[in-house]
N, C-alpha and C positions, 0 to 999 in steps of 0.2 A: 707624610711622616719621614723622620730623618735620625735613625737611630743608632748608624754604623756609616762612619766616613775613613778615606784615605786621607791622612797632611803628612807630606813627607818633606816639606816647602820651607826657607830658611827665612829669616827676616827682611833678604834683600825684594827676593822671590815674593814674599807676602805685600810688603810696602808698594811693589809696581802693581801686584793684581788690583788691588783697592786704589790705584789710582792717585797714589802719592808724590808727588811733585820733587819733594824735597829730595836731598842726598841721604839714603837709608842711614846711613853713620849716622848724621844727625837724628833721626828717630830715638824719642828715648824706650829705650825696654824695661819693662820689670819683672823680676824673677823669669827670667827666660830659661836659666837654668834649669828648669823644674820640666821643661819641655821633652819630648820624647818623641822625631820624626817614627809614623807606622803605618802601615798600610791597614791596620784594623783598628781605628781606633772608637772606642765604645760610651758612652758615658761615666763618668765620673775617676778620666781621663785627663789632660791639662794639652790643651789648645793653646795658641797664640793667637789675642784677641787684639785687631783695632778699633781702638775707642779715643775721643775729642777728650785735652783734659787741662788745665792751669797750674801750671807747673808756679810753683811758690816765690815768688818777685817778682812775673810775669803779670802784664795786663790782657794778654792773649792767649785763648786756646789755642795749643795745638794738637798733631797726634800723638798718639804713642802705641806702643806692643805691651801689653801685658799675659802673660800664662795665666791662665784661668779654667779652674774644674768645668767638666763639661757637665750640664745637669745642676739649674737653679736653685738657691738657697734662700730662700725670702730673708732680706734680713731682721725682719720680725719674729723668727723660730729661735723656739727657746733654746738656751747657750747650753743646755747642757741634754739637750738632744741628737739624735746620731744623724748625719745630714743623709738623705736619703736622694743620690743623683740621678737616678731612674726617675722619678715620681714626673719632674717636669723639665726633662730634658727638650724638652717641644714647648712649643706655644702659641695658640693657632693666632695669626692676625688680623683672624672677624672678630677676634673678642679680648684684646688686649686692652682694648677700653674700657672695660667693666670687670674683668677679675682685680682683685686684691692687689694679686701678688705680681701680674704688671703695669698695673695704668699707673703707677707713680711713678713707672722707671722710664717710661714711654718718653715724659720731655725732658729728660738728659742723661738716660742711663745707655742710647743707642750705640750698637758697633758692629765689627764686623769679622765674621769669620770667613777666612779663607781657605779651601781644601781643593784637593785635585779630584775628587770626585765622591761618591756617596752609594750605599747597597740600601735594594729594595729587595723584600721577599715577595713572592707572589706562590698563594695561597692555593694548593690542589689537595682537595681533601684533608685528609692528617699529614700530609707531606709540605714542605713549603723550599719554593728557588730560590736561592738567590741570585740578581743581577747587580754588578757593575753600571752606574751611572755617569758621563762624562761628557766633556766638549768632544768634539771634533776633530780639532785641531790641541787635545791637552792642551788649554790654557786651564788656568785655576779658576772655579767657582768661587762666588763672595757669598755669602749670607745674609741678609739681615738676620740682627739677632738682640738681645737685651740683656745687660749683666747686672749682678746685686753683688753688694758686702756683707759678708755677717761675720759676727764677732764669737767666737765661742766662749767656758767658761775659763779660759787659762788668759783669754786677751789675746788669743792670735785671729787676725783678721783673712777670712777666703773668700777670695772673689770667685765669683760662679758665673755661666753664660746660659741663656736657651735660646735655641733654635726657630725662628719663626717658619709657621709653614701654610701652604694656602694648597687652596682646592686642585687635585692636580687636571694638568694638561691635558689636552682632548685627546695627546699623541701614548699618555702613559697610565692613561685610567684603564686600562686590561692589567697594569700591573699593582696598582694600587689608590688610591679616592683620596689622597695626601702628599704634597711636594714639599720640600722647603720652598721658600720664598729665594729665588735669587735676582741678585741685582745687574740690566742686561749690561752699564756701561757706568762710564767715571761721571755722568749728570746723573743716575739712578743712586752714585753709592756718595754721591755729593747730596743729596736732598735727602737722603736716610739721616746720615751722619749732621744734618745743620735746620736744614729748613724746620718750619713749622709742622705744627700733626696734620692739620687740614690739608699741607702738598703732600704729609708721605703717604695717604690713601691711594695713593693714584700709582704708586710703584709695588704695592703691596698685592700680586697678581698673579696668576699660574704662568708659567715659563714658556711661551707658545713656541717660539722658535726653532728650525729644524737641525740645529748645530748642534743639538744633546741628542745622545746615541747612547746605546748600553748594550750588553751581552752579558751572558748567562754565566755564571764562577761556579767554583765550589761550596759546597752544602760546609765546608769548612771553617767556612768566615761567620759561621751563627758563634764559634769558639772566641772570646775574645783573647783567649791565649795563642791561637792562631795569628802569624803575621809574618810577613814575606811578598815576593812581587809574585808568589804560587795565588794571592789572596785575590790577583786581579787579572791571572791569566784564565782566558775563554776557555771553554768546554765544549763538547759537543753536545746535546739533548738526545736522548732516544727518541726518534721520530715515531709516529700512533703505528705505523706496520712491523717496528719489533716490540711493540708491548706486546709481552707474555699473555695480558688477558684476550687481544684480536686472537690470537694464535689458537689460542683452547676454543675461540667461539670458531673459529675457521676449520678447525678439525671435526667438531662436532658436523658441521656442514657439510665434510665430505665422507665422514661415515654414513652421513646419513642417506646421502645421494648412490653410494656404494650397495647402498641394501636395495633398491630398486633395479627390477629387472627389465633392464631396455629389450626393445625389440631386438632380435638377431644372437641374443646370447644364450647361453647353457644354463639349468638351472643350478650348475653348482657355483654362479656368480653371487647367486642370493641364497643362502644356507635354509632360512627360515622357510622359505615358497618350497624348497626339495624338500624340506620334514611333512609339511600339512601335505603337499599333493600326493606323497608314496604312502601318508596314511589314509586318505581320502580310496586309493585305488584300491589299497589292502579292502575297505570296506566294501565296496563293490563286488568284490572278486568273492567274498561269504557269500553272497546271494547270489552271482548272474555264472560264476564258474561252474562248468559242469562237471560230474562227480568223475573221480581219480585224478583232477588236478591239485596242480604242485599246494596249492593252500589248506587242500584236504587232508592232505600230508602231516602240515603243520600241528593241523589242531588235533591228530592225535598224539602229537607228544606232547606229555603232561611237563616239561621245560616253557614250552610255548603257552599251552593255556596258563600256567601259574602270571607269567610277567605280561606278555604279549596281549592275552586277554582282558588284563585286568588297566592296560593303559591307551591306546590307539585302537584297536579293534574294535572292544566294549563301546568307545567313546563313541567312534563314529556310528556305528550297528544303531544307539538309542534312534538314532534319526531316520533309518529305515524303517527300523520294527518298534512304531509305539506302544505298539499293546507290551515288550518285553521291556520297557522302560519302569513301570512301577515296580514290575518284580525284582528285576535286577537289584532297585533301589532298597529294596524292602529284605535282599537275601544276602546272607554271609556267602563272599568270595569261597570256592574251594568248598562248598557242603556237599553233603551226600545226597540225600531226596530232594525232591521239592516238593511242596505244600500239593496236595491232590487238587486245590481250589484255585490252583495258580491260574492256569490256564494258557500253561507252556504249551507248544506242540512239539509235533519232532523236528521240526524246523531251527533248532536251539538244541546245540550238541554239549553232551558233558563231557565235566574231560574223565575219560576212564582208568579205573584205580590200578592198578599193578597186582594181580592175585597172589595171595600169600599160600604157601603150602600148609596144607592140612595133613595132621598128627595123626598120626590110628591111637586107635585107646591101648594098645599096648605098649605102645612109646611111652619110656618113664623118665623123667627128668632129671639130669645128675643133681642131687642137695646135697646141700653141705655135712651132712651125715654121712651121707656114703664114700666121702674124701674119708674122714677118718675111722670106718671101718677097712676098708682097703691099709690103710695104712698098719 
């Protein structure tokens, strides 16, 4: 495919790429005027086309330049239709023999476009590159390609061109499964331009040769308002080790290596191993501690059994003491009795309440009455 090219190339420059013999003065042009050198230029844009043609008292063809929209125009579309130059800017050359709208143009409509080079996008995900395509040594690429006339409803006559293009190169199918067709020399763009259809199959072929090179541009030439020599200066690529997505999977990987506790270190290297094993030994120490140690301490402050008990201790304790596992399950945190049918022992400490001072029956309680007798 071929659907954004550089011509920034004058008519002297054009006539030597296509391999014109003659003194380019002598080349006739038409509407050359209408022409615009660009480094971006897009479909249904104006080219300088060479094409064979019988100049009027003449018994001989010869060349010429004509400016012509880029983006074919059947001249069979009706005159008062809007010409749409995207639709068949291309035109593949497996099958120009059998569409409509070029096998008539095929034995005498041939010419040739010449440009200094052409962009390919290459396709990553929803993202897409562009590159810059080119010789080696900038010389100008030729094209084969096919032009039509049509007339619209006022009588003004546009000439159009499309692009042939053939299966790509074995060097450039990572960047895309379509080339144009280019022509490698002055006998390839001799036999486009004259011979018979049965020789120009044989020219009609992917671009094998190691003299086309390319490099990567700006994502700004997709603009066709975009144009300048910014349009073909190289770029760098981010190479896969500063993609942002390696970097988050490569962090994960050393968090993760970071929570494992290697031989020879402290457990305050792994957070998670120092919680479970200082709850693990609390558990142990209820059962194997012998009494006045420091845990026997704990559990008589009612601070400690409210929290303490009710998350780490409790937890671990079920796995000692199963017989205290159903009950627990079965009793509201912080109650007062237990069920006579439990079948607790003293082995299972409660936490004990804080005594409240008891009244004598002759303590009377100030009410709200006796404020305003006083008063």
């Amino acid at each position: 495919m071929c659907g954004r090219t550089r011509c920034t190339l004058n008519t002297d420059q054009i006539a030597r790429a296509c391999g014109l013999t003659v003194n380019a003065a002598s080349i006739r042009t038409h509407e050359i005027d209408r022409y615009r050198p660009s480094y971006n230029v897009s479909p249904g844009a104006y080219l300088p086309v060479v094409f064979v043609e019988r100049a009027t008292g003449e018994a001989e063809e010869s060349p010429a330049i004509r400016c012509m929209k880029w983006g074919l125009v059947p001249s069979f579309t009706k005159k008062t239709e809007k010409p749409d130059h995207y639709k068949m800017f291309n035109a593949r050359s497996e099958s120009i023999k059998e569409k409509a709208s070029f096998r008539r143009l095929v034995p005498t409509n041939r010419c040739l476009v010449a440009v200094e080079g052409f962009y390919e996008w290459k396709k990553d995900g929803s993202k897409k590159q562009p590159y810059y395509i080119h010789f080696k040594d900038n010389r100008p690429l030729v094209f084969a390609a096919l032009y039509d006339a049509w007339k619209n409803s006022e009588g003004d006559i546009l000439y159009t061109v499309t692009i042939l293009t053939s299966s790509s190169s074995s060097a450039l199918q990572w960047l895309h499964d379509r080339m144009p067709v280019i022509l490698r020399n002055e006998g390839s763009v001799y036999v486009w331009l004259n011979k018979a259809i049965s020789e120009v199959e044989t020219i009609l072929r992917p671009y094998e040769d190691a003299d086309l090179v390319w490099y990567p541009v700006t994502t700004a030439v997709g603009k066709p308002s975009f144009d300048g020599p910014e349009c073909i200066k190289e770029i760098q690529l981010r190479s896969a080790d500063r993609n942002p997505i390696s970097k988050f999977f490569a962090k994960k990987t050393d968090d993760k290596d970071q929570m494992e506790v290697k031989p020879g270190k402290s457990l305050k290297e792994s957070p998670k191993k120092e919680i479970f094993d200082i709850a693990a030994e609390l558990s142990m120490s209820s059962e194997e501690s012998p009494p006045g140690d420091h845990f026997d301490g704990l559990k008589e402050d009612p601070e400690f059994n409210t929290h303490a008990n009710a998350h780490e201790s409790d937890r671990f304790s079920l796995f000692k003491n199963p017989s205290v596992e159903l009950e627990i399950c079965g009793t509201k945190r912080g109650s007062g009795d237990v069920a006579p049918d439990s079948g607790l022992t003293s082995e299972v400490s409660k936490p004990k309440k804080k005594a409240l001072p008891v009244k004598n029956a002759g303590d009377k309680q100030a009410s709200l009455l006796s404020y305003f007798e006083k008063a």
